[in-house]
The first five atom37 places (N, CA, C, CB, O) and aatype in JSON, in Angstrom:
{
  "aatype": [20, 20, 20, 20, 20, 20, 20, 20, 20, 20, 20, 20, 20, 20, 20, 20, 20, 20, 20, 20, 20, 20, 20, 20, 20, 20, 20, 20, 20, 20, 20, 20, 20, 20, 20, 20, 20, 20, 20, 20, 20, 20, 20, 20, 20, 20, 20, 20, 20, 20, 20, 20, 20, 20, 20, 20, 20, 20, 20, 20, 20, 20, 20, 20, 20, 20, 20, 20, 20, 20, 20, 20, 20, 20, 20, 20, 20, 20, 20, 20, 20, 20, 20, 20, 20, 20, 20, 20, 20, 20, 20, 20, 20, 20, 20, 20, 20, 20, 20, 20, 20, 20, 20, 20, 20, 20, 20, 20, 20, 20, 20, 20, 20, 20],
  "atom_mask": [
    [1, 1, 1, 1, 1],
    [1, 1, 1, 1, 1],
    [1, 1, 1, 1, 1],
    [1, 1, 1, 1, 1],
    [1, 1, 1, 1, 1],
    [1, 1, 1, 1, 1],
    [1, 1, 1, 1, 1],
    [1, 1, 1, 1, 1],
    [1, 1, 1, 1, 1],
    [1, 1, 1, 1, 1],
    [1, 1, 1, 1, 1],
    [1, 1, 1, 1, 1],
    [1, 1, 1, 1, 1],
    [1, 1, 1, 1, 1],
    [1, 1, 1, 1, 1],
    [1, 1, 1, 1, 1],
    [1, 1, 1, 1, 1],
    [1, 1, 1, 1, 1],
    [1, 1, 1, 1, 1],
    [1, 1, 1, 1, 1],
    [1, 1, 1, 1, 1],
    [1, 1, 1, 1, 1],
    [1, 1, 1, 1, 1],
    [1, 1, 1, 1, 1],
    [1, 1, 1, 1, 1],
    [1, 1, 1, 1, 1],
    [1, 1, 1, 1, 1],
    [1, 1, 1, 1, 1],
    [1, 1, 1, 1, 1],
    [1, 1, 1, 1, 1],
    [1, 1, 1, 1, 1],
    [1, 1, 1, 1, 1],
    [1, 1, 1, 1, 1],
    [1, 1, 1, 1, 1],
    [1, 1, 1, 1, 1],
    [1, 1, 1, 1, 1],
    [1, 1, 1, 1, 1],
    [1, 1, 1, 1, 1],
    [1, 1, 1, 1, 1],
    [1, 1, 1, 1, 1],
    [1, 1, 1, 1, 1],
    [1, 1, 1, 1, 1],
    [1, 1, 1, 1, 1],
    [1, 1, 1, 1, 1],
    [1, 1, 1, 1, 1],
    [1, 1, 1, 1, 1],
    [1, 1, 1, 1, 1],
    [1, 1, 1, 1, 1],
    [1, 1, 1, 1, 1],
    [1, 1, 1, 1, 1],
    [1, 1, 1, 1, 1],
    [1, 1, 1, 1, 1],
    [1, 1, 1, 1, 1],
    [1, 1, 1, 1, 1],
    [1, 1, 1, 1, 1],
    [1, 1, 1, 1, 1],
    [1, 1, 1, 1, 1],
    [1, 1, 1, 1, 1],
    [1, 1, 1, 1, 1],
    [1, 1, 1, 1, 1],
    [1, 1, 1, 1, 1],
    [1, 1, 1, 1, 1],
    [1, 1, 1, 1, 1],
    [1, 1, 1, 1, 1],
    [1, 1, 1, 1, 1],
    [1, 1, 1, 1, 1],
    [1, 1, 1, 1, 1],
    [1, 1, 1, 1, 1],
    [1, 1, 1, 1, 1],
    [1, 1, 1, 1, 1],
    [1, 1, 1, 1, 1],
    [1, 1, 1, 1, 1],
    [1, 1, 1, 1, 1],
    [1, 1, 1, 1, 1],
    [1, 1, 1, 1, 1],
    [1, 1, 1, 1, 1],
    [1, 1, 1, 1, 1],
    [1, 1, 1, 1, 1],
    [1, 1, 1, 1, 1],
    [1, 1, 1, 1, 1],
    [1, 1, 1, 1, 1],
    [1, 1, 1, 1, 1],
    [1, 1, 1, 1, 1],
    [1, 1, 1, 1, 1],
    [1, 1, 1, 1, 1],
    [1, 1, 1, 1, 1],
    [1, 1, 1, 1, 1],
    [1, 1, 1, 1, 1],
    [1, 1, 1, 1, 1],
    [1, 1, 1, 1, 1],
    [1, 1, 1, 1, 1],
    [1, 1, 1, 1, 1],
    [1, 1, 1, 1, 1],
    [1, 1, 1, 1, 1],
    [1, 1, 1, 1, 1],
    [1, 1, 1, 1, 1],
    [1, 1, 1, 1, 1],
    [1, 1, 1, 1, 1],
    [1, 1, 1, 1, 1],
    [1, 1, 1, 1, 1],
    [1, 1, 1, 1, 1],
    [1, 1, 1, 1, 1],
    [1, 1, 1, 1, 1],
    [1, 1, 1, 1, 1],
    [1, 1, 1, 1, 1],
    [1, 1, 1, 1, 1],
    [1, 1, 1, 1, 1],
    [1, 1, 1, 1, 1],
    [1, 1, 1, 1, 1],
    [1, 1, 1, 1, 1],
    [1, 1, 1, 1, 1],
    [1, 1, 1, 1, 1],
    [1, 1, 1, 1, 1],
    [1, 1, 1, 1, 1]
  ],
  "atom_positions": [
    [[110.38, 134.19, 76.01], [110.84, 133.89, 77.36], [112.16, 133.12, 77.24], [109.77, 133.06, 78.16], [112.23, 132.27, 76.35]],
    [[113.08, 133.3, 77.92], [114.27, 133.17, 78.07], [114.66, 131.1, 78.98], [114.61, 134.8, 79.07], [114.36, 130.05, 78.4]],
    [[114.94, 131.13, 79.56], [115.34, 129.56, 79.15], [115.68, 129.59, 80.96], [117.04, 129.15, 77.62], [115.72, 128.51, 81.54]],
    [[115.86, 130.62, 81.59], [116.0, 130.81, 82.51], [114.52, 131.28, 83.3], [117.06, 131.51, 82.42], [113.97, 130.81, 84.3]],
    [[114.13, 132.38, 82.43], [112.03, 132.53, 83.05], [111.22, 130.93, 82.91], [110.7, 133.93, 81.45], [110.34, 130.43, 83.62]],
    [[111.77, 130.53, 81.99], [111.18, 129.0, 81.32], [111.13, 127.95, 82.62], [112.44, 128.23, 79.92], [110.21, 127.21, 82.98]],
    [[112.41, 128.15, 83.16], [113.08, 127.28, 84.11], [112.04, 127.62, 85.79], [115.05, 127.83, 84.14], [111.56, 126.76, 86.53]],
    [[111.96, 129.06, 85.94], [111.48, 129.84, 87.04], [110.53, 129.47, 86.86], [111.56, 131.14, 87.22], [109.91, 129.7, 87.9]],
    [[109.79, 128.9, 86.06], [108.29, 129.35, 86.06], [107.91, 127.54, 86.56], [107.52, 130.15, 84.11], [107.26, 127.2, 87.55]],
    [[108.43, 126.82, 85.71], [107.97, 125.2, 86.08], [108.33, 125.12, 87.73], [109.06, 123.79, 85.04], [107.47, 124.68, 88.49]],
    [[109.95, 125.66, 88.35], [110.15, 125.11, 89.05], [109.11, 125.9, 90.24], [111.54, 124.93, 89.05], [109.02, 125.24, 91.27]],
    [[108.38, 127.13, 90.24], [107.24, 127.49, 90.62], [106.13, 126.64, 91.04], [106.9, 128.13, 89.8], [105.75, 126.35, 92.18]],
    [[105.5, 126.14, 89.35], [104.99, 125.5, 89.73], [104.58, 124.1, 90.17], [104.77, 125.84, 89.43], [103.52, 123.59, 90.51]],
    [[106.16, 123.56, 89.99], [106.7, 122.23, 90.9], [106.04, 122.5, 92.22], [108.54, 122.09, 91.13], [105.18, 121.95, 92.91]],
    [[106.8, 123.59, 92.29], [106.79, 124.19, 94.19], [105.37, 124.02, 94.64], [107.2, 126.17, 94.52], [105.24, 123.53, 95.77]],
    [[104.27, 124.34, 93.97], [103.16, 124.81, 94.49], [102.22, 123.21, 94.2], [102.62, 126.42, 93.64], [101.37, 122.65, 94.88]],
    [[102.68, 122.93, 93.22], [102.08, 120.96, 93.23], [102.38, 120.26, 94.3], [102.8, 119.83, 92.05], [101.64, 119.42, 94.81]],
    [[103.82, 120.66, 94.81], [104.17, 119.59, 95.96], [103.13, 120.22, 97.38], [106.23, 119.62, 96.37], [102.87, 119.53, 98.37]],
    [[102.82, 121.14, 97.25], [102.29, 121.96, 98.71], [101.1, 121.5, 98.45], [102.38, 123.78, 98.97], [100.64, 121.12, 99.52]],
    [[100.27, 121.32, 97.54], [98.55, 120.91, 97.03], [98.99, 119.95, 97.5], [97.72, 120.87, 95.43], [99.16, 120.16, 98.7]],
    [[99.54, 118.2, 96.99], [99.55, 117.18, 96.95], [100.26, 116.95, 98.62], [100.18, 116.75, 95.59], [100.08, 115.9, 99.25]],
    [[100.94, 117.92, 99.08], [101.16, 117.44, 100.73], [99.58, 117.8, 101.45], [102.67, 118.59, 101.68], [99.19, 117.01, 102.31]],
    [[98.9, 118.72, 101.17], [97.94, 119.47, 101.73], [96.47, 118.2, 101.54], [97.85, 121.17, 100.79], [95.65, 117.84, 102.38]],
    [[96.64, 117.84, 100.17], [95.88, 116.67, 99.87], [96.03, 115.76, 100.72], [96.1, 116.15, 98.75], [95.23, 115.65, 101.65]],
    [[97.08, 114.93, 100.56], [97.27, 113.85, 101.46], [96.92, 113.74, 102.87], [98.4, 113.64, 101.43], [96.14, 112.86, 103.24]],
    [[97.53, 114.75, 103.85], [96.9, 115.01, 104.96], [95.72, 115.13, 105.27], [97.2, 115.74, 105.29], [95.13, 114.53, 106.17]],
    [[95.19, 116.13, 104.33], [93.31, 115.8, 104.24], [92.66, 114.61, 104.44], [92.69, 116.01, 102.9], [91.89, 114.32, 105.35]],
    [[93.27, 113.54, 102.97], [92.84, 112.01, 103.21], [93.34, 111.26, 104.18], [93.09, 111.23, 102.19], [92.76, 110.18, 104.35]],
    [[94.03, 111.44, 104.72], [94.75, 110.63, 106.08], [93.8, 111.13, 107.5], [96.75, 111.24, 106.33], [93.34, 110.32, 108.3]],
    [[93.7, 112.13, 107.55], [92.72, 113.06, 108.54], [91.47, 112.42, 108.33], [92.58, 114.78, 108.17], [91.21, 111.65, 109.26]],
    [[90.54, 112.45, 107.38], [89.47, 111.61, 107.02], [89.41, 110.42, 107.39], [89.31, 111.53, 105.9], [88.46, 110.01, 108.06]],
    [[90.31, 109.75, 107.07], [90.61, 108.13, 107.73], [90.9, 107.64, 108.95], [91.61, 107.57, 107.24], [91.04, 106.43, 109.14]],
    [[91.01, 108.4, 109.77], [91.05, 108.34, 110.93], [89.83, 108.14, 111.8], [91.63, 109.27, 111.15], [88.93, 108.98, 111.89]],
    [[89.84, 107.27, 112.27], [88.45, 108.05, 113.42], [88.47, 109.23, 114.74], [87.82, 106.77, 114.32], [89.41, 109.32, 115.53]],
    [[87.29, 110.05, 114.77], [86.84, 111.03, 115.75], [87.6, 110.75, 116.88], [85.36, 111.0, 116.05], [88.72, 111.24, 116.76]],
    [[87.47, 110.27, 117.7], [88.08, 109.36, 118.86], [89.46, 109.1, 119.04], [87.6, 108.11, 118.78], [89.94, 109.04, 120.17]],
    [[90.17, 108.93, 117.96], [91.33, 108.96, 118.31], [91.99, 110.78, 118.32], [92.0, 107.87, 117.3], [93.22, 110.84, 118.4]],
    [[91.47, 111.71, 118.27], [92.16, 112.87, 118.31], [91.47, 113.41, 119.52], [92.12, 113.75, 116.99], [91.89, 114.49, 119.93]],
    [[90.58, 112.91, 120.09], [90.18, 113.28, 121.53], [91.13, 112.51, 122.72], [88.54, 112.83, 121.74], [91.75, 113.06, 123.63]],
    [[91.06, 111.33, 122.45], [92.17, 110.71, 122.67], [93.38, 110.88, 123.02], [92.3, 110.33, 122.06], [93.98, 110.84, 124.09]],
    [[93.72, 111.14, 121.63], [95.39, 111.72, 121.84], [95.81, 113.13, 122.34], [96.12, 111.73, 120.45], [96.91, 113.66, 122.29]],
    [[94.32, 113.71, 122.98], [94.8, 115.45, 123.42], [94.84, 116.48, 122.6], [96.15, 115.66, 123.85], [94.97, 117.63, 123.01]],
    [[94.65, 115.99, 120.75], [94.58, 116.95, 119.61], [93.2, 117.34, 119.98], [94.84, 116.35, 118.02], [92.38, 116.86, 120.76]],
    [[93.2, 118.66, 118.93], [92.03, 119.19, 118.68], [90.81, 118.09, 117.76], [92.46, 120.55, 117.9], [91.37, 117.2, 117.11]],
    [[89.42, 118.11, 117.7], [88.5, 117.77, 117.2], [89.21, 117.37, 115.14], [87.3, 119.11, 117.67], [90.11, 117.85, 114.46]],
    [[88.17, 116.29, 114.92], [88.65, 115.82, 113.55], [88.2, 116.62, 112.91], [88.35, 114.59, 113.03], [88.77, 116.96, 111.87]],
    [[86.9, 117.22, 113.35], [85.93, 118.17, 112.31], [87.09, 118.97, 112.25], [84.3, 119.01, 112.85], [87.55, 119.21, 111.13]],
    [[87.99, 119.68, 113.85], [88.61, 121.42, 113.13], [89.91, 120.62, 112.33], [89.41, 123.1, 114.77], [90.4, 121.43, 111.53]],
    [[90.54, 119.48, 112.28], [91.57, 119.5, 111.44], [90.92, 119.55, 109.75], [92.51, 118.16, 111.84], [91.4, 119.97, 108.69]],
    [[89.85, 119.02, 110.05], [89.21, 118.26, 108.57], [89.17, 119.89, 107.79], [87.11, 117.19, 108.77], [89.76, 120.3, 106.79]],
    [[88.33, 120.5, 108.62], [88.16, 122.39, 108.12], [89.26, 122.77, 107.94], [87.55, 123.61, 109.19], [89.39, 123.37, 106.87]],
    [[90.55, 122.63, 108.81], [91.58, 123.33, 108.0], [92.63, 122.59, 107.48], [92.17, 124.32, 108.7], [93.8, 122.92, 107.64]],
    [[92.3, 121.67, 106.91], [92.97, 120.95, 105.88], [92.4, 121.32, 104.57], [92.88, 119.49, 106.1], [93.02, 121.64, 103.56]],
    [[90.55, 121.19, 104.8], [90.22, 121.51, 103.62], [90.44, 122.58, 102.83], [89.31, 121.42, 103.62], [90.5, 122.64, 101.6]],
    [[90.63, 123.8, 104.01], [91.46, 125.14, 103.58], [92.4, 125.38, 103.07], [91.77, 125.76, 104.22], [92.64, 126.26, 102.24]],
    [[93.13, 124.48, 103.61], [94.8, 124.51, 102.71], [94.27, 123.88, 101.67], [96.37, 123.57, 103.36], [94.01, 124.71, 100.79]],
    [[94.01, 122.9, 101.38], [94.18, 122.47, 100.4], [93.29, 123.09, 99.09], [94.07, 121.24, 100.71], [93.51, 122.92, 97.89]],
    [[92.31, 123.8, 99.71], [91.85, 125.08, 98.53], [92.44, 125.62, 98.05], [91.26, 126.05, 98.7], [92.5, 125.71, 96.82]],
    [[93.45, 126.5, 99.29], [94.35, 127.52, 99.16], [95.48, 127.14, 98.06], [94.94, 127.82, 100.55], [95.83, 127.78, 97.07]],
    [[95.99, 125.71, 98.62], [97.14, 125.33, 97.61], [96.66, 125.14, 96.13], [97.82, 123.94, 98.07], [97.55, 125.1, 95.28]],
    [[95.55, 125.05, 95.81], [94.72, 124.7, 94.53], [95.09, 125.86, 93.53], [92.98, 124.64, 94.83], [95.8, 125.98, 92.54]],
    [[94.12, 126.78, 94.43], [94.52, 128.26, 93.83], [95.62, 129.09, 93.74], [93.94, 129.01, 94.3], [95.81, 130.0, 92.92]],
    [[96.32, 128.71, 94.63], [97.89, 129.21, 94.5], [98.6, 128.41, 93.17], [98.84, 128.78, 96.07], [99.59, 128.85, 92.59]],
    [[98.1, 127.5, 92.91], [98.98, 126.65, 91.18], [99.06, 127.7, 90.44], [98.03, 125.3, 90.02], [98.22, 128.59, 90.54]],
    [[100.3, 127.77, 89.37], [100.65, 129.11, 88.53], [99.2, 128.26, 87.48], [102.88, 129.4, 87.66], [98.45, 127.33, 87.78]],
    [[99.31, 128.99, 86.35], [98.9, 129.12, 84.85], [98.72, 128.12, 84.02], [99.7, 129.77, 84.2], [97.68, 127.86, 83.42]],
    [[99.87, 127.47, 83.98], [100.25, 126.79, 82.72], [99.4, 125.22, 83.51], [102.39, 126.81, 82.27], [98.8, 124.4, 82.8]],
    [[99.51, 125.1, 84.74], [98.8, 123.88, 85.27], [97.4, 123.98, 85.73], [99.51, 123.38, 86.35], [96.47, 123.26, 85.37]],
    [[97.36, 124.88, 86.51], [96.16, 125.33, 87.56], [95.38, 126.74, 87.11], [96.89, 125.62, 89.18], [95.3, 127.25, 85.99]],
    [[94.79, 127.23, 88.48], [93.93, 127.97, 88.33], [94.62, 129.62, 88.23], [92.98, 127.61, 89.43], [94.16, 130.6, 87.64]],
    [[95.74, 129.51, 88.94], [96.68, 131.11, 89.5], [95.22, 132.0, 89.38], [98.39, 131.95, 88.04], [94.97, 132.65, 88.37]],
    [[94.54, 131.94, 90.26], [93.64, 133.39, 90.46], [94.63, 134.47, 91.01], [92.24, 133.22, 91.67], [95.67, 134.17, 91.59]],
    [[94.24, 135.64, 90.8], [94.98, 136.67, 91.32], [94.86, 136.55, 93.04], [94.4, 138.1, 90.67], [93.94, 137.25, 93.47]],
    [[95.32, 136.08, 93.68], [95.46, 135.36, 95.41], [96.83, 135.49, 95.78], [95.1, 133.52, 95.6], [97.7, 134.74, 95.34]],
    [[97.05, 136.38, 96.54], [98.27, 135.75, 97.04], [98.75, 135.01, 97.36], [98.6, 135.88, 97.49], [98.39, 134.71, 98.5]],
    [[99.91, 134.09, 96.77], [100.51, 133.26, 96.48], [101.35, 132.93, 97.82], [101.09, 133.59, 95.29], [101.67, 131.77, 98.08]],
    [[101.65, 133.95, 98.58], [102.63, 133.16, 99.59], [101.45, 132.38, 100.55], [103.81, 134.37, 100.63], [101.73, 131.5, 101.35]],
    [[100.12, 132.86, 100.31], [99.04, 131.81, 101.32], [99.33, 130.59, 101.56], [97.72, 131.55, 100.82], [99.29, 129.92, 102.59]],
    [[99.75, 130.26, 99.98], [100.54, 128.82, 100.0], [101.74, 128.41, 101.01], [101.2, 128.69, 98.65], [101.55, 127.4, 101.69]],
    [[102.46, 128.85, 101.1], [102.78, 128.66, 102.42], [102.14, 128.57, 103.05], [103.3, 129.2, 102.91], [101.91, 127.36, 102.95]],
    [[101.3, 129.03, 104.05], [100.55, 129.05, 105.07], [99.43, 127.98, 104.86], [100.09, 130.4, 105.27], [98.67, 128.0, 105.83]],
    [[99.08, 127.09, 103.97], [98.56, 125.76, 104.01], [99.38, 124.86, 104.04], [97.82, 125.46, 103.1], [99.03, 123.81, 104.58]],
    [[100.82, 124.98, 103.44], [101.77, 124.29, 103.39], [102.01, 124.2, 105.17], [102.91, 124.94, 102.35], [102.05, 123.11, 105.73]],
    [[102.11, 125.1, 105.67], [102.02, 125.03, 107.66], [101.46, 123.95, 107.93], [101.03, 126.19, 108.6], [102.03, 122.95, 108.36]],
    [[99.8, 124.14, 107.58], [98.96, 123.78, 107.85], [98.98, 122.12, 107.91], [98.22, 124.45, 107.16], [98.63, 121.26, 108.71]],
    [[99.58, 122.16, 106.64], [99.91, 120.24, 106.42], [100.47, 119.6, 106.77], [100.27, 119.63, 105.61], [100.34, 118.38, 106.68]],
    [[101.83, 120.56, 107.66], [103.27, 120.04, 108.02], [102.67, 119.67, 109.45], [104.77, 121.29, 107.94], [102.63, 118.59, 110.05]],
    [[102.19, 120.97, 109.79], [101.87, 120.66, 111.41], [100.69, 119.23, 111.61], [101.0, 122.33, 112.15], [100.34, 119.01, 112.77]],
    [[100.38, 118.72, 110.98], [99.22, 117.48, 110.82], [99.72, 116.53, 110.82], [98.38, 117.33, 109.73], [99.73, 115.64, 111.67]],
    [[100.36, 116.64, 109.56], [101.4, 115.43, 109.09], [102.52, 114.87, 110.28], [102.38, 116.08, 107.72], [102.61, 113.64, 110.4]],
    [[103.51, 115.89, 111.3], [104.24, 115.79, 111.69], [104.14, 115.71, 113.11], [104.79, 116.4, 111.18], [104.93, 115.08, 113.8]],
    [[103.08, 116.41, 113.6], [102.54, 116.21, 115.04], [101.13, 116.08, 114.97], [102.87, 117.37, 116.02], [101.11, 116.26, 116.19]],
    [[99.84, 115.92, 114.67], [98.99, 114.95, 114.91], [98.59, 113.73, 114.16], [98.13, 115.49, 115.07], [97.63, 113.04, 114.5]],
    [[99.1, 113.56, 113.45], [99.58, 112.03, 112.42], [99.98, 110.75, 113.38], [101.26, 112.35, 111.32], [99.41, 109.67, 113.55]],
    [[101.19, 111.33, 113.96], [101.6, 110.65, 114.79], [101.01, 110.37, 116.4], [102.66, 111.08, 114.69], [101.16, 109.28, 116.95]],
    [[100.64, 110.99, 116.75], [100.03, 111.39, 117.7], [98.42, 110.26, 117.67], [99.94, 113.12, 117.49], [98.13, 109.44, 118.54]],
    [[97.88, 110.48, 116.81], [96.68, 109.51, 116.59], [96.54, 108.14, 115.87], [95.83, 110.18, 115.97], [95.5, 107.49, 115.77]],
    [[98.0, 107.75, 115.29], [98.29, 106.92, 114.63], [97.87, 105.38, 115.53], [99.7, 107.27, 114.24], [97.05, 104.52, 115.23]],
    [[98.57, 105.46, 116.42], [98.09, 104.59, 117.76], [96.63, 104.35, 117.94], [98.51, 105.31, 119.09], [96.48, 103.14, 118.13]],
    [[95.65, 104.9, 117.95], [94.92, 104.79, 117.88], [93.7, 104.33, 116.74], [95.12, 105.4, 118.34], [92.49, 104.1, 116.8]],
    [[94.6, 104.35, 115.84], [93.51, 104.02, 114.65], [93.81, 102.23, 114.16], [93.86, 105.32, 113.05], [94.84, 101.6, 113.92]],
    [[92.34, 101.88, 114.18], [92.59, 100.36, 114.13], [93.26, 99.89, 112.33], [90.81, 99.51, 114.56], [92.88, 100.36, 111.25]],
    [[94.29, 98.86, 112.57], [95.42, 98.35, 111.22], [93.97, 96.92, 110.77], [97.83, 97.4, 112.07], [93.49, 96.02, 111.46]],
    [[93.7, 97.4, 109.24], [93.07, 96.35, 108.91], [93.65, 95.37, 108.04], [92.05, 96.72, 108.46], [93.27, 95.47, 106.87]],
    [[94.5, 94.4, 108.28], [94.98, 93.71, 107.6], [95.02, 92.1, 106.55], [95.46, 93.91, 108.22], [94.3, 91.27, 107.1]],
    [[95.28, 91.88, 106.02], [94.9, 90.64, 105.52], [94.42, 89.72, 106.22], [95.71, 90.15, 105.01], [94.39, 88.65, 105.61]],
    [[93.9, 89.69, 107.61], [93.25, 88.06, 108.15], [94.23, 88.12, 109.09], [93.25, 86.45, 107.04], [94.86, 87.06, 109.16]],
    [[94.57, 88.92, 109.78], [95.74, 88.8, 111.38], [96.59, 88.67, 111.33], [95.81, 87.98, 112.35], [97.05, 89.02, 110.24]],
    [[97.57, 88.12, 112.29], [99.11, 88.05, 112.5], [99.75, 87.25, 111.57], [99.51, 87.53, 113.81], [99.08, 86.33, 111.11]],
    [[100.65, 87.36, 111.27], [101.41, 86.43, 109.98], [102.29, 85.41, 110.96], [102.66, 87.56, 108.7], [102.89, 85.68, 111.99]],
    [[102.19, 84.55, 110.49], [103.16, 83.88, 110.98], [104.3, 83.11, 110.27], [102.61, 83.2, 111.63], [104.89, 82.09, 110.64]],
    [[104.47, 83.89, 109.1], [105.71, 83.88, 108.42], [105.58, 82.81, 107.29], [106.9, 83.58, 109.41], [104.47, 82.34, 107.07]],
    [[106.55, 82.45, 106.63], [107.09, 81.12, 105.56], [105.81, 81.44, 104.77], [107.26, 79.14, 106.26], [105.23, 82.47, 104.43]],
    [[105.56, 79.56, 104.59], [104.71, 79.33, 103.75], [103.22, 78.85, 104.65], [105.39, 78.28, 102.75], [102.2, 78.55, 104.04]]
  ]
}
């Protein structure tokens, strides 16, 4: 393999790590949330994001080439289409329910110095 296939092939499966690990994250952020705040905010139910997060993030699993992951014979552009899946979460109901989810912080308001 040539130095250039060498090159194609990592930056592949760069590509397809970053789409798992966005697809991941959203999953765990979705989880952490409570029920209530996506009724709330006018989104759909936590269960249907939770189901199709968990989808993508299958999808992105199996979409990993070879040398890292699983590459089952799957079509690969699916990945994209969980990669959707994560963007649209991440970027409009993330925010959207963020408000609503209670901040647990060290013992309350700071009130600065020492």
């Amino acid at each position: 393999m040539d130095i250039i296939g060498f090159a194609q092939v990592w930056l592949f499966v760069l590509f397809y790590l970053v789409i798992f690990g966005l697809s991941a994250w959203a999953l765990v952020d979705c989880l952490r949330r409570p029920p209530q705040a996506f009724t709330t905010a006018g989104k759909r139910t936590r269960t249907f994001w939770t189901w199709v997060l968990v989808a993508a993030t299958v999808v992105a699993f199996i979409c990993i080439p070879p040398p890292i992951g699983v590459g089952l014979p799957f079509p690969s552009f699916l990945a994209l289409v969980s990669a959707a899946a994560a963007i649209v979460y991440l970027v409009d109901v993330r925010p959207a329910v963020a408000p609503y989810t209670r901040r647990r912080g060290p013992g309350g308001p700071s009130r600065g110095g020492w």
